[in-house]
Each structure stands twice: as structure tokens, then as C-alpha cells.
Residue, then its C-alpha position, 0 to 999 in steps of 0.5 A: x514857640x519860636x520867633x515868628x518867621x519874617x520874610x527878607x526878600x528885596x523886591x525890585x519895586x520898593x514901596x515908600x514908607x509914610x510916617x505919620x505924625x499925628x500920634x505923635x505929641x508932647x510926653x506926660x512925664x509926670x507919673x514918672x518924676x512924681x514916683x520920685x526915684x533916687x539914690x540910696x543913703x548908700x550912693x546906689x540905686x539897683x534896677x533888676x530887669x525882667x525880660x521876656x515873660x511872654x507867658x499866656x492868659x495863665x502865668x506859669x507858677x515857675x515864672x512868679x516863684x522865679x520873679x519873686x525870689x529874683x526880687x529878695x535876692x537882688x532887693x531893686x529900687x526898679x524893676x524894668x520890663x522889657x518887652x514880651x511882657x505877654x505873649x500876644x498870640x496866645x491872647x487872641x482876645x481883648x479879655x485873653x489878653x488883659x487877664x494875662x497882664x493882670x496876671x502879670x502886674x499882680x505878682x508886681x503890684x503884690x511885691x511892691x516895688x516900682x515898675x516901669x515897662x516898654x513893649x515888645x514885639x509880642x506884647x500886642x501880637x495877633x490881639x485885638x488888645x492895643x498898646x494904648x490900651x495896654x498901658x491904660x491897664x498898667x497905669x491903674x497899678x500904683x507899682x507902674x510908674x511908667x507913662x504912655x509917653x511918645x506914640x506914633x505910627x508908621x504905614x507902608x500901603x494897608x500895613x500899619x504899627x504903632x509905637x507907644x510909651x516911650x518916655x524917661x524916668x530920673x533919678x534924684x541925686x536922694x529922696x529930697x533933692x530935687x536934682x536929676x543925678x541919672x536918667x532912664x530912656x525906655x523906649x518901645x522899639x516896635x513889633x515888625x516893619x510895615x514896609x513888606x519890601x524888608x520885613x523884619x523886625x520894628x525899629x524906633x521911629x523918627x518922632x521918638x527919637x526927636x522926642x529923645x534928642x530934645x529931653x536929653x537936651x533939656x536934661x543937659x541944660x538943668x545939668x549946667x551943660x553936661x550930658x546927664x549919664x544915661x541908660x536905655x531899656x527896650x526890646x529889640x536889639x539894634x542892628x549895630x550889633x552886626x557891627x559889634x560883634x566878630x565876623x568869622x566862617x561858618x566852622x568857628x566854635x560858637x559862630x552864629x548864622x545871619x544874614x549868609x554870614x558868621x558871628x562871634x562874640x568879639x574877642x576878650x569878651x569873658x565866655x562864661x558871664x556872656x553867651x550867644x547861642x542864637x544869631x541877635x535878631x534887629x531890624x533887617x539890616x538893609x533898612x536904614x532908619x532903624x540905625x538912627x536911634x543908637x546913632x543920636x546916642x552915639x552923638x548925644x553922649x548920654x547913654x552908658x548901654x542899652x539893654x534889652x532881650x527879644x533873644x531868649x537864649x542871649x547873655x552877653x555886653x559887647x561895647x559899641x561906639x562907647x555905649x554897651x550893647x546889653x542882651x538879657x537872657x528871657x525868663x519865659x517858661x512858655x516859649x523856647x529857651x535852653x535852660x538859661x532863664x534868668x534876670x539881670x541885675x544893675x547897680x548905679x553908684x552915685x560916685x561913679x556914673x561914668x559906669x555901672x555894675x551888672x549881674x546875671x541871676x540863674x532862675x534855675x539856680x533860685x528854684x533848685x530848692x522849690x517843691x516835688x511839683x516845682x521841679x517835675x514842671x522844671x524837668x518836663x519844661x527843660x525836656x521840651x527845650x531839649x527836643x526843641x534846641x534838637x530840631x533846631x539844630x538839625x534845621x540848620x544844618x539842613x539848611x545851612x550845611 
């Protein structure tokens, strides 16, 4: 299923937008310092990432053989999940929607290591399923170590969303240390705008990033006056992405159409580990408090990248401002794809925060040996990707000329 289509159009009365406070509150960080993460004998500490699962009530057989072999190959200290965890409008209801986030936390809770997730735009979409109640879900597993953390909420006349659980975990410079070595932000970067004079996609709000501002402060302080060296996992790419990648004519080889303009991946960037064959859909660009997160990292100077997914068919690193723009290709066997499923794979060295070490693992490469049934439904699953790849590519040719 293609990404829900959202208006764009600027209209000439702009409604104002009210952001309400009262949600917002002091974060619970406890289940995440009590699970108690931290470097290994070795120096290292690796997080694989899953992105976009966006399955139904009934989770794909392929998904949980491509999870679990993702899992023994790269063998993680985290597993981060981020967004789309289900997919929210085929889960219409309360009971639709929690039986496929058991689904999901059972394959996790089965392999036992620690997860912690943020939400996307579909995980509570056309559901009467909460995110609230969502995470209520979550914390009754002993593999989540994520909390409810920041929750507030935006409105723009009758048009309301909320954002929740936003909060970090820290890892420990070793299992007996009471150090906080480096610092995960996961952070809900919302569904869609409520302010119908933009549209588009959800943006991190004031109180979360007040709230980031704050505990990153508290971390420097502990940390003798340093920043503590950070990453971040959400859903949503922000739009400085625009601003990262290389503008170019719509005849460039690989160009990408947004906004009436054309992009590339920037030059010197390795083409076959990075790969950008859908235009990155952030907040509409007009709309500027979507900007401010990536802003107050910039001028915090904690945050090494940002990962996240929310474009299936997207693989790629493009530095911006000294922080690392991550998209993360989708696992999703239910949505659209183009054959490029897969995890992403990030190793922290100890010696070294000053950078990270990171790696694609191809699903279809970990199924290639599954059984008779494991490959029809790999051949009938590439097939509908195929056809739907096709009609795309002749819609924007009709449409783009």
C-alpha cells in the first residue's frame, strides 16, 4: 500500500496552530536505566534496527524468518524499532490492532533480546488503538525496555495528534559501572500535521524537544561538561534532508521529483551501499517548527546521526551540519517495496564515540535458503512489487512529463 496521499496546497487564510501543554510532563526514565545497557568485555556495543514492519493483524512468515536470521547474523545488544511497527489501517480495531502488535512482540519477546521502539505515522492510523495504549502493550513485555516518556499534542481547529514516547536509554561505560558512556534519543516524530493550511507529514513538537534540550544538558553536566555522544532513532526524516541532498534537472540519472524540484544523493557518496529511489518524504517544508529538532542538535553537539525509515525503498547516509541523515530501508512484506528489504546494522566502539560503524543486511539474501513455500511467497510478494514499481513509474511520468 502506497503512502497516504496528503494535500500540500497553501491557502490564503492560515489557520493558527495551538499546542497543548498539558500532556506534556516529567519522563519515567527508569525502565530504561534499570535494563541497565552497556559495552561489551569487548569495547562494543551493536543496535540492529528494524524499520517499517507495517504488517497486519497476521504477521508475514517471511518478516519473522527475516527478523530472526537478521537477529543470529548480526547477534545485537538492541534492537530499535523504528515506526510502522504495524500498520494501523488494516487494524481498524482496538482487538485488530493489539493482536498485531502481539504478533510482533512475541517474535521479540521469543528471541530475547532488549527492544526498544518510537512510533510512526501508521502505527495508530485509522485505529481506535492509541499510542498510549499502545505502549501500555509494550511495557508488559520483559524484552521492552522503552518508556512512555514525552507526550503531548498538537491541535489546529477540530484536527488533533499526539505524540508519545519519547525518551533516551544509556549505555553504561560496562555492566558495572554506573557511567553513562553514550546515549540513545528515540523520539516519536508524529503521524500528519493537524494544521490543514500544510499538510503533510508529523513533526516533533516544542515539548519534546525542550524535553531533549534539558536531558541532554543533565547528561553533559554528569559527563564533567561534555556533551555525551549520541544518536537518534525516529520515524520521520526531517526536512533537512532537502537541504543535504544535491538539487539537480529532472534528466539526471536517478533524480528524484519533490516539491517541483530534482534531487540526488550528494556527490561522493558510494552508490552501491547507498540508494535513493523514492523522493524522502519530511514534513512539508513550508512548515517551520518541523525544522527545530535537528536545529537544537545541531547546536547541542551530542547527536553523531539520525536514523530512521518511513521510505521503504530508501538506503542511503548523507551528512548534514555534522550529523549523519540515516534512512533504513523497510522490512515490510505487506506494503510496497522494490526488493530492497532489509535491517541496518550499528556498532558503537567504546575507544572511539567520535564515530560509529554501520551495515545493510539484505532479507532476501537471509531467505535465499528458506523452504519451497518461503520462496513462492517471495516470488508472488517481488511480483506485486514489480507491478506496483511499474504503475508508479508511468504515474510519474504522466504527471511529471
Amino acid at each position: 500500500m502506497m503512502k497516504k496521499v496528503i494535500a500540500l496546497l497553501m491557502s490564503a487564510i492560515t489557520a493558527l496552530m495551538i499546542i497543548l501543554p498539558g500532556y506534556a510532563a516529567e519522563v519515567d526514565v527508569s525502565r530504561p536505566e534499570n535494563a541497565h545497557l552497556s559495552f561489551g568485555d569487548d569495547g562494543k556495543f551493536t543496535i540492529l534496527q528494524v524499520a517499517d514492519i507495517q504488517d497486519d493483524a497476521f504477521l508475514s512468515n517471511l518478516t519473522k524468518k527475516a527478523i530472526r536470521a537478521a537477529v543470529e547474523k548480526s547477534e545485537p545488544d538492541l534492537i530499535v524499532l523504528t515506526g510502522d511497527n504495524i500498520a494501523g489501517y488494516y487494524c481498524g480495531t482496538k482487538a485488530l490492532a493489539r493482536s498485531a502488535l502481539k504478533q510482533v512482540m512475541d517474535l521479540f519477546e521469543d528471541i530475547g533480546v532488549p527492544v526498544a521502539a518510537v512510533f510512526g505515522n501508521h502505527d495508530d492510523d485509522d485505529t481506535a488503538y492509541t499510542k498510549v495504549e499502545q505502549i501500555e502493550q509494550y511495557e508488559t513485555y520483559s524484552c521492552y525496555i522503552g518508556c512512555a516518556g514525552v507526550v503531548c499534542e498538537a491541535q489546529s481547529g477540530e484536527n488533533k495528534t499526539l505524540n508519545a514516547g519519547t525518551y533516551n536509554v544509556p549505555i553504561f561505560e560496562s555492566a558495572d559501572s554506573d557511567k553513562v558512556a553514550y546515549n540513545i534519543w528515540c523520539i516519536d516524530s508524529g503521524n500528519y500535521n493537524p494544521d490543514d493550511s500544510y499538510g503533510g507529514y508529523g513533526y516533533v513538537m516544542p515539548e519534546q524537544i525542550e524535553w531533549y534540550r534539558e536531558k541532554s544538558n543533565e547528561l553533559k553536566e554528569a559527563n564533567g561538561g561534555n556533551p555525551v555522544p549520541s544518536i537518534a532513532f525516529q520515524h520521520i526524516v526531517p526536512p533537512q534532508i532537502y537541504k543535504a541532498l544535491k538539487e539537480t534537472d529532472k534528466d539526471t540519472a536517478g533524480a528524484v521529483s519533490y516539491g517541483g524540484k530534482y534531487y540526488t544523493l550528494p556527490d561522493g557518496i558510494d552508490k552501491n551501499t547507498n540508494w535513493m529511489n523514492e523522493a524522502p518524504c519530511p514534513p512539508n517544508l513550508d512548515f517551520e517548527p518541523g525544522y527545530a529538532e535537528l536545529d537544537a542538535m545541531i547546536e547541542q553537539k551530542d547527536v553523531k546521526a539520525v536514523f530512521y525509515g518511513h521510505d521503504h525503498i530508501n538506503n542511503y547516509i548523507v551528512p548534514y551540519e555534522g550529523i549523519d541523515l540515516v534512512s533504513t530501508a523497510g522490512i515490510t512484506f505487506l506494503s510496497y517495496n522494490d526488493r530492497n528489504r532489509g535491517f541496518r546494522v550499528i556498532t558503537l566502539d567504546k575507544s572511539n564515540t567520535d564515530t560509529y560503524d554501520t551495515y545493510y543486511i539484505d532479507a532476501e539474501e537471509l531467505l535465499e535458503n528458506g523452504s519451497v513455500t518461503d520462496k513462492i511467497q517471495l516470488a508472488f510478494r517481488n511480483f506485486l512489487d514489480s507491478a506496483i514499481n511499474f504503475f508508479k513509474t508511468v504515474w510519474n511520468k504522466i504527471t511529471h512529463g
